[in-house]
TORDO-256931 format. One record per residue: residue in one letter; chain; x, y, z of N, C-alpha, C in turn. Coordinates in steps of 0.1 Angstrom, whole numbers. Last residue first. Layout:
! TORDO-256931
+---------+--------+-------+-------+-------+-------+-------+-------+-------+-------+-------+
: residuo : cadena :  n_px :  n_py :  n_pz : ca_px : ca_py : ca_pz :  c_px :  c_py :  c_pz :
+---------+--------+-------+-------+-------+-------+-------+-------+-------+-------+-------+
:       A :      A :     X :     Y :     Z :     X :     Y :     Z :     X :     Y :     Z :
...
+---------+--------+-------+-------+-------+-------+-------+-------+-------+-------+-------+
//
This chain:
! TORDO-256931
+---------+--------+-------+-------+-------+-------+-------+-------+-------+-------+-------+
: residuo : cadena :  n_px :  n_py :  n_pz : ca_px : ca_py : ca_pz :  c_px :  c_py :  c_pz :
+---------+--------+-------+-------+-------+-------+-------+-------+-------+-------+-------+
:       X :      A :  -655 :   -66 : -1295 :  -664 :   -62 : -1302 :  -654 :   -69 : -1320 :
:       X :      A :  -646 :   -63 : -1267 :  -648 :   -79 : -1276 :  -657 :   -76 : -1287 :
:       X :      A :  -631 :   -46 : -1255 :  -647 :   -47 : -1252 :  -653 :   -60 : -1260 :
:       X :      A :  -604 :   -47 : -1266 :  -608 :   -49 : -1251 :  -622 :   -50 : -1249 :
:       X :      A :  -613 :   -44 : -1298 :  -605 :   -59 : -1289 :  -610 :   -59 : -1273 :
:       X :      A :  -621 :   -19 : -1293 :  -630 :   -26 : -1298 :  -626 :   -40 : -1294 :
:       X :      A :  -593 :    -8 : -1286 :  -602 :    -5 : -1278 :  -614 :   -15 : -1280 :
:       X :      A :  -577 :    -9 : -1312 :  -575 :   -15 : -1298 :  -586 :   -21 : -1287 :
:       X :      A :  -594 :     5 : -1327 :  -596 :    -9 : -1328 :  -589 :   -16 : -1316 :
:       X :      A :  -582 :    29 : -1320 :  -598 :    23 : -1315 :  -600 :    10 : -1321 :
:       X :      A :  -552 :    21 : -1297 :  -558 :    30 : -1310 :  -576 :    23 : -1307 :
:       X :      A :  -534 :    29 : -1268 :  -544 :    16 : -1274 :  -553 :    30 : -1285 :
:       X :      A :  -501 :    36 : -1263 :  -515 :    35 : -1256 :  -524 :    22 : -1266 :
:       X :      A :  -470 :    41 : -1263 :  -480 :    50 : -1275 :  -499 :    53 : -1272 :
:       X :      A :  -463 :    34 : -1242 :  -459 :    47 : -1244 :  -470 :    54 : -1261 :
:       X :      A :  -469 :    12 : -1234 :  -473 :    22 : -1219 :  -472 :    35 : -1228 :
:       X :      A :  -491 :    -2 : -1261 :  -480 :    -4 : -1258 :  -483 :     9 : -1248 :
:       X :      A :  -517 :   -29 : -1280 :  -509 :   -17 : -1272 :  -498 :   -12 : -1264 :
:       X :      A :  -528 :   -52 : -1280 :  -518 :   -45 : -1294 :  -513 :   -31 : -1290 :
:       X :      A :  -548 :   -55 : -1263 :  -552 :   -46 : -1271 :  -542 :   -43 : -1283 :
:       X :      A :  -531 :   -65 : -1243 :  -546 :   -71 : -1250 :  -550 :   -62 : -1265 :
:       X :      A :  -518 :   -43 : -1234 :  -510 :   -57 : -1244 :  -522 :   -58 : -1244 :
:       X :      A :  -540 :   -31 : -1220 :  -533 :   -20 : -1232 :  -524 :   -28 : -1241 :
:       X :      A :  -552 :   -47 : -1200 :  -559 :   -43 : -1211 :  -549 :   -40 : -1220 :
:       X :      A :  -524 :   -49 : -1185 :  -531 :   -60 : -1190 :  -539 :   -61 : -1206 :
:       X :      A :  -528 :   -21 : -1174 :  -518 :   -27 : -1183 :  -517 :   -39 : -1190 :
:       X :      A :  -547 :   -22 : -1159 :  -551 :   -14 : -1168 :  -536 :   -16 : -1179 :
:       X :      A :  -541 :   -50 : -1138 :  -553 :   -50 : -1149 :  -549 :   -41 : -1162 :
:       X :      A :  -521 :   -28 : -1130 :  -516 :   -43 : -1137 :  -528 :   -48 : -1145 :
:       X :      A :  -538 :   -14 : -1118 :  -525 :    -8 : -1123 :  -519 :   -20 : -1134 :
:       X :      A :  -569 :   -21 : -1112 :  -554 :   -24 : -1105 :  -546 :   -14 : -1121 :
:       X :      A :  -599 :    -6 : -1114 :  -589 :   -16 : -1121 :  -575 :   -10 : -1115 :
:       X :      A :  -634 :     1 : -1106 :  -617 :     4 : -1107 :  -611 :    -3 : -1109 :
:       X :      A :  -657 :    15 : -1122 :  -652 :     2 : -1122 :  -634 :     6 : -1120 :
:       X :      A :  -670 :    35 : -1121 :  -669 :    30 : -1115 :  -665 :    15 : -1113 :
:       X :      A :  -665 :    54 : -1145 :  -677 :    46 : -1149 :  -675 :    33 : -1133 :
:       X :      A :  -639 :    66 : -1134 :  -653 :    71 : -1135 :  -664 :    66 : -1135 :
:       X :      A :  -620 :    43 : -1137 :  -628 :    53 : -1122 :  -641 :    60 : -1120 :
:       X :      A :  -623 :    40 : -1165 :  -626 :    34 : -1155 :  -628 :    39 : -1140 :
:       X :      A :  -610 :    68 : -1168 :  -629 :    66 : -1173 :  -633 :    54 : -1166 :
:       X :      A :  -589 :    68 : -1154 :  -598 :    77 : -1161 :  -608 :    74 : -1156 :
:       X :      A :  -575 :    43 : -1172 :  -579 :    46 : -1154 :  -590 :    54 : -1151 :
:       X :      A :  -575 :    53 : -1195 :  -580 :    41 : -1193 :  -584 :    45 : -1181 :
:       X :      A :  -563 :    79 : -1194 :  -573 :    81 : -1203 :  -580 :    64 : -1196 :
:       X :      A :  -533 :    67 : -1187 :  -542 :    75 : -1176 :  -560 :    74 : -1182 :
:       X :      A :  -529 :    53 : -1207 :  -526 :    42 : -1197 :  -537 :    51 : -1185 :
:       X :      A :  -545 :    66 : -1238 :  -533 :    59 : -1230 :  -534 :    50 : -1217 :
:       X :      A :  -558 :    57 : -1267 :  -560 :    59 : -1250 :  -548 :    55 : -1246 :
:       X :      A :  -555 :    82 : -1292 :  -551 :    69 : -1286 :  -557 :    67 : -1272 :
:       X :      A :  -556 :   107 : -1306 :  -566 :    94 : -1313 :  -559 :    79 : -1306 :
:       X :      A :  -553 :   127 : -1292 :  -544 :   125 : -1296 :  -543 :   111 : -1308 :
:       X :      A :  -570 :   143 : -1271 :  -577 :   141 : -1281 :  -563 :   137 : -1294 :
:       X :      A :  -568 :   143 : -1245 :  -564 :   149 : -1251 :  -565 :   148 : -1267 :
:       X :      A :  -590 :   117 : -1235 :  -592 :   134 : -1227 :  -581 :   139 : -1239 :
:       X :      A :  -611 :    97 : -1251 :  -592 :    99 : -1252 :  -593 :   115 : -1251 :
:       X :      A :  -634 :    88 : -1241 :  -624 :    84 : -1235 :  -608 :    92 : -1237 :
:       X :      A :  -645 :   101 : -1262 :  -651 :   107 : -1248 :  -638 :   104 : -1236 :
:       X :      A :  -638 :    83 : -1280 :  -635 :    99 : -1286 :  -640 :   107 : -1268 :
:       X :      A :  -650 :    60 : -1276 :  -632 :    65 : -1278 :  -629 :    79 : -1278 :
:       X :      A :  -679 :    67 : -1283 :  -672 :    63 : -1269 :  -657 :    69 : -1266 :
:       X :      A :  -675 :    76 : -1305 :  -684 :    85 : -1295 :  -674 :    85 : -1284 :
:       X :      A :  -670 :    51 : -1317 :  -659 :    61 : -1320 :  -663 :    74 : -1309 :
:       X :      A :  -697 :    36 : -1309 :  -679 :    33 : -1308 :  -667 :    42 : -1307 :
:       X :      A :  -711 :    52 : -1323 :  -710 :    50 : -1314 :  -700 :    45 : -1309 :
:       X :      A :  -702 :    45 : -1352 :  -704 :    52 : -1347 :  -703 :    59 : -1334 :
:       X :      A :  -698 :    15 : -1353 :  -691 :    19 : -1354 :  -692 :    34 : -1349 :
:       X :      A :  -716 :   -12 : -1327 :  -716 :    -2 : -1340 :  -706 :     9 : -1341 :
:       X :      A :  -716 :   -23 : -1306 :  -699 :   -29 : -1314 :  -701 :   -14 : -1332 :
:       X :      A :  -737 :   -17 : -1293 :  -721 :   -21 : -1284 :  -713 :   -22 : -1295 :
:       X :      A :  -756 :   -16 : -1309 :  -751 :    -8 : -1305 :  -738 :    -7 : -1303 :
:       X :      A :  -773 :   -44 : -1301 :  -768 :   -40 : -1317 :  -755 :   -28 : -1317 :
:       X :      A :  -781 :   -46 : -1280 :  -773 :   -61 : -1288 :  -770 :   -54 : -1298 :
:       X :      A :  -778 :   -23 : -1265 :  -768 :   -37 : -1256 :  -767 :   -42 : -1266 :
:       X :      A :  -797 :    -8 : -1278 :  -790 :    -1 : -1277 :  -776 :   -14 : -1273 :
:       X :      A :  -820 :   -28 : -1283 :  -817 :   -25 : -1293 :  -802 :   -22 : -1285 :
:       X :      A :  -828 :   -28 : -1257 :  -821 :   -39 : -1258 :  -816 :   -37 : -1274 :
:       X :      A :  -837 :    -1 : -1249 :  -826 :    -8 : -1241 :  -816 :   -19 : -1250 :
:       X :      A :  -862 :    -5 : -1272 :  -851 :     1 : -1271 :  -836 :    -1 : -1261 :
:       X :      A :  -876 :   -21 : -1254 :  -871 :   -28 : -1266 :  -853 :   -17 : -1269 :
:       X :      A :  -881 :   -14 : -1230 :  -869 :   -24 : -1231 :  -866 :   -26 : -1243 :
:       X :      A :  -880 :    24 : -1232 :  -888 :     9 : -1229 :  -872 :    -1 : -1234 :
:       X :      A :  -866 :    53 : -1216 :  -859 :    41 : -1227 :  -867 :    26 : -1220 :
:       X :      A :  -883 :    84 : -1220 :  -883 :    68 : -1216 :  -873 :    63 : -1224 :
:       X :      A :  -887 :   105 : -1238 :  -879 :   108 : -1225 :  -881 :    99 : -1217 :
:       X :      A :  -892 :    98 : -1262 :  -905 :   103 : -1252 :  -902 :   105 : -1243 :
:       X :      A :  -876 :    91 : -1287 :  -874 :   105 : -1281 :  -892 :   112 : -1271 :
:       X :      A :  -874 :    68 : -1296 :  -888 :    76 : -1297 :  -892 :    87 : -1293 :
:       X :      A :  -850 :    61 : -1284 :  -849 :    66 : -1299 :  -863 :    71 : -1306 :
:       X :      A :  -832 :    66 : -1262 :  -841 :    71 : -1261 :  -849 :    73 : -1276 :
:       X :      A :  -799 :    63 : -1262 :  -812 :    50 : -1263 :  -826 :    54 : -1262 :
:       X :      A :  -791 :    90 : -1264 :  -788 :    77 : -1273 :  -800 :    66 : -1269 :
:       X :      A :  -804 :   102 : -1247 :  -805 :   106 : -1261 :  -801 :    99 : -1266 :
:       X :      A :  -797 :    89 : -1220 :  -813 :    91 : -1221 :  -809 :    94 : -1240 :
:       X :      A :  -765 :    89 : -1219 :  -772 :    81 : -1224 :  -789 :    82 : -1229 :
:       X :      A :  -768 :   120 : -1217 :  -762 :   119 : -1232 :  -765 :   103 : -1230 :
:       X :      A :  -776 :   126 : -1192 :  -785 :   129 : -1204 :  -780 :   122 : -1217 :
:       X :      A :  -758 :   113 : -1179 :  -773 :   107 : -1178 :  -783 :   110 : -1187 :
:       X :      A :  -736 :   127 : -1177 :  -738 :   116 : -1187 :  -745 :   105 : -1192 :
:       X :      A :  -746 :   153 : -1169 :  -741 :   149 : -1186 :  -743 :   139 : -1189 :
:       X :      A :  -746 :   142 : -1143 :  -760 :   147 : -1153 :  -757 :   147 : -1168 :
:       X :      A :  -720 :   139 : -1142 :  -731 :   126 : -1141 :  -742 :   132 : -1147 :
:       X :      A :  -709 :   163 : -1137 :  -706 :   156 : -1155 :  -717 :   145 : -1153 :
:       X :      A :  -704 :   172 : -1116 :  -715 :   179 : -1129 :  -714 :   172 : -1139 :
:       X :      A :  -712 :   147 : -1092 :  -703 :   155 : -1101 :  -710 :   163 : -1113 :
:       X :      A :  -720 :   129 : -1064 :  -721 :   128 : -1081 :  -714 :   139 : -1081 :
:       X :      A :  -703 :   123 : -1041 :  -712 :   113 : -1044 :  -715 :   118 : -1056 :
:       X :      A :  -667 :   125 : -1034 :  -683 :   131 : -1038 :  -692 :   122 : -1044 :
:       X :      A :  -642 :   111 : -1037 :  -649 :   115 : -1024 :  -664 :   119 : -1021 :
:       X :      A :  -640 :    85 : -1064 :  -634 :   102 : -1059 :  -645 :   100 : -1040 :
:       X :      A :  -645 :    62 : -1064 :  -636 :    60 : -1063 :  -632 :    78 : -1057 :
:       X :      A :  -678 :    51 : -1054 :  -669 :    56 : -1068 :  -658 :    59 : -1056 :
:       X :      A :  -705 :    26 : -1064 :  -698 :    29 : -1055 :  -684 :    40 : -1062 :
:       X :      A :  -739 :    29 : -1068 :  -725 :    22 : -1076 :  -711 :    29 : -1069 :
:       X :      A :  -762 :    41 : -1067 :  -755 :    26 : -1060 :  -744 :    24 : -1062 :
:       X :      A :  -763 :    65 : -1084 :  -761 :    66 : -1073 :  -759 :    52 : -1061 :
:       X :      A :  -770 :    45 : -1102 :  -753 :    53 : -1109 :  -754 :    57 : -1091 :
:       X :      A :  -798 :    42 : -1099 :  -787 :    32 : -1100 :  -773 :    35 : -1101 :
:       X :      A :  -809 :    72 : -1098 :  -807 :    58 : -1085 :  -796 :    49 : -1086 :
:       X :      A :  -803 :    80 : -1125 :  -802 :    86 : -1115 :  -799 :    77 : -1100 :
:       X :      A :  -820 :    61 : -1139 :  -807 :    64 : -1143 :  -798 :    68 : -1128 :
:       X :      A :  -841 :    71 : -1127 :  -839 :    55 : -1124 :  -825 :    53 : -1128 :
:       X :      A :  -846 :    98 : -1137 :  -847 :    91 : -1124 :  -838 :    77 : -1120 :
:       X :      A :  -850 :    95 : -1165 :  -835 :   103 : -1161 :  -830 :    99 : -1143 :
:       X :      A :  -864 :    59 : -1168 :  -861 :    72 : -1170 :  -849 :    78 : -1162 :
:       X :      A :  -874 :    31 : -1182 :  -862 :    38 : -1176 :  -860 :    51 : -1177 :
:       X :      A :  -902 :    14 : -1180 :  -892 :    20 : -1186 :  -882 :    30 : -1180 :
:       X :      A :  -915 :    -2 : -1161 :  -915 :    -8 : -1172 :  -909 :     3 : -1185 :
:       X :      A :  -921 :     7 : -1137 :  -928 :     9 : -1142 :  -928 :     7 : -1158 :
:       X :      A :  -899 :     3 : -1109 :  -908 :    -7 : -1119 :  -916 :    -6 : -1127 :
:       X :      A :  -882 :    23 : -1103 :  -892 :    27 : -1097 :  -908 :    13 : -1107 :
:       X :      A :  -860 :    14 : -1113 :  -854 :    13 : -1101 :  -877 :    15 : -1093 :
:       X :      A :  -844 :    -3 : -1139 :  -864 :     2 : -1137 :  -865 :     7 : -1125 :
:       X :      A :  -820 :   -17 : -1135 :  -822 :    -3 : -1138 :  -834 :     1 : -1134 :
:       X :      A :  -831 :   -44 : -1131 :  -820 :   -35 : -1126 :  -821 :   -23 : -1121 :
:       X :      A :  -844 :   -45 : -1158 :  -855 :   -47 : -1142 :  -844 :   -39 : -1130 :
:       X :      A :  -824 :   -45 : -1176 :  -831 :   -37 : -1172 :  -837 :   -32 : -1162 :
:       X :      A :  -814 :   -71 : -1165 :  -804 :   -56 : -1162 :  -814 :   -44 : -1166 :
:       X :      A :  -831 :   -88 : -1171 :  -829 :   -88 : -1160 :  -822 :   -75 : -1157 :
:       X :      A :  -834 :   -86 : -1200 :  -843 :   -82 : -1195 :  -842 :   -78 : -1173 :
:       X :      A :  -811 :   -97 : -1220 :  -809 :   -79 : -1207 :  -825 :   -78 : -1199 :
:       X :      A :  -808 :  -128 : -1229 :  -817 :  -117 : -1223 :  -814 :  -105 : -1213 :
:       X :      A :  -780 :  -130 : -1237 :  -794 :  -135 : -1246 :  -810 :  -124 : -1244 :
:       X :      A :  -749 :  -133 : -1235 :  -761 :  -127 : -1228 :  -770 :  -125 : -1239 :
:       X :      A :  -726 :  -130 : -1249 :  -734 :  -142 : -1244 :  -747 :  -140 : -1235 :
:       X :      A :  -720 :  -104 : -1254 :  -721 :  -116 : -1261 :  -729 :  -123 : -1257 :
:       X :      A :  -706 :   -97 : -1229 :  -719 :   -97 : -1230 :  -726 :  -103 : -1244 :
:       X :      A :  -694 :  -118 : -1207 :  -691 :  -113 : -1221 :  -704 :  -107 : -1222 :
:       X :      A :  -683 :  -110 : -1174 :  -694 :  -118 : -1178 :  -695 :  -112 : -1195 :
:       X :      A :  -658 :  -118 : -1152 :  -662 :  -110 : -1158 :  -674 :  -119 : -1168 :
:       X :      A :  -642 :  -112 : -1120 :  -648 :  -119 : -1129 :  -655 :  -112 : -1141 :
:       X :      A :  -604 :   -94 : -1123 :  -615 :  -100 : -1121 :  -626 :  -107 : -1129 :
:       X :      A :  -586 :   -96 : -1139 :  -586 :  -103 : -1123 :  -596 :  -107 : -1116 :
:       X :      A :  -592 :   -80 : -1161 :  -589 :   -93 : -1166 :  -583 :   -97 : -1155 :
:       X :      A :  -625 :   -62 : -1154 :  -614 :   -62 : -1155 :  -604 :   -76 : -1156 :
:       X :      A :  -650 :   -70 : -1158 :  -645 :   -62 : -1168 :  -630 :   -61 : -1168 :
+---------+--------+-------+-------+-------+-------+-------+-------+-------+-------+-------+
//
């Protein structure tokens, strides 16, 4: 994800069936608040505490987006609905941006980046998250608007 490191488009990716299986943590061929639960707890983070009150938040708020038969499962179709179609839909999109930009100013800046990348456990150098923000038509002092943001994710 980050532009030092390697990174894999997801574009090009045909079949999620393998990132599901990923996720399935208990194999029973859909993903629940559990399995959500295990995998976010592998993922290595950058603060000191192993989860936070916002991980339940944001275990639930994916379970309600991809969860579209609302049975408190996400089977693979749906998974894969949410990866090939989702990732660039506008709505959602703006969800995202709008979760990302902490002062609500309609830009991300250079911290708002770091942020969420720390969060979402992906940490990025100082020069990466400035990398992204020219990638994007962006600048240290104004940030990245949401089409910025749709550039950096290749949407």
């Amino acid at each position: 994800m980050c532009p030092s490191g390697s990174t894999i488009s997801i574009s090009l990716i045909t079949d999620f069936r393998p990132a599901f299986e990923v996720i399935d943590a208990d194999r029973d061929g859909k993903i629940s608040s559990d399995d959500l639960r295990a995998f976010y707890a592998g993922i290595p983070r950058s603060s000191s505490s192993s989860s936070s009150p916002g991980d339940e938040t944001m275990i639930g708020t994916m379970m309600s987006v991809a969860d579209a038969n609302k049975d408190g499962f996400v089977e693979f179709e749906e998974f894969e609905k949410v990866l090939e179609f989702g990732r660039c839909e506008q709505g959602l999109m703006k969800d995202v941006f709008r979760a990302m930009d902490k002062d609500g100013d309609g830009r991300l800046s250079y911290g708002d980046l770091k942020t969420y990348l720390d969060y979402a456990g992906l940490p990025c150098s100082d020069d990466d998250i400035k990398a992204m923000i020219r990638f994007a038509g962006g600048d240290s002092i104004d940030g990245v608007s949401f089409d910025g943001l749709l550039r950096i994710i290749g949407c």
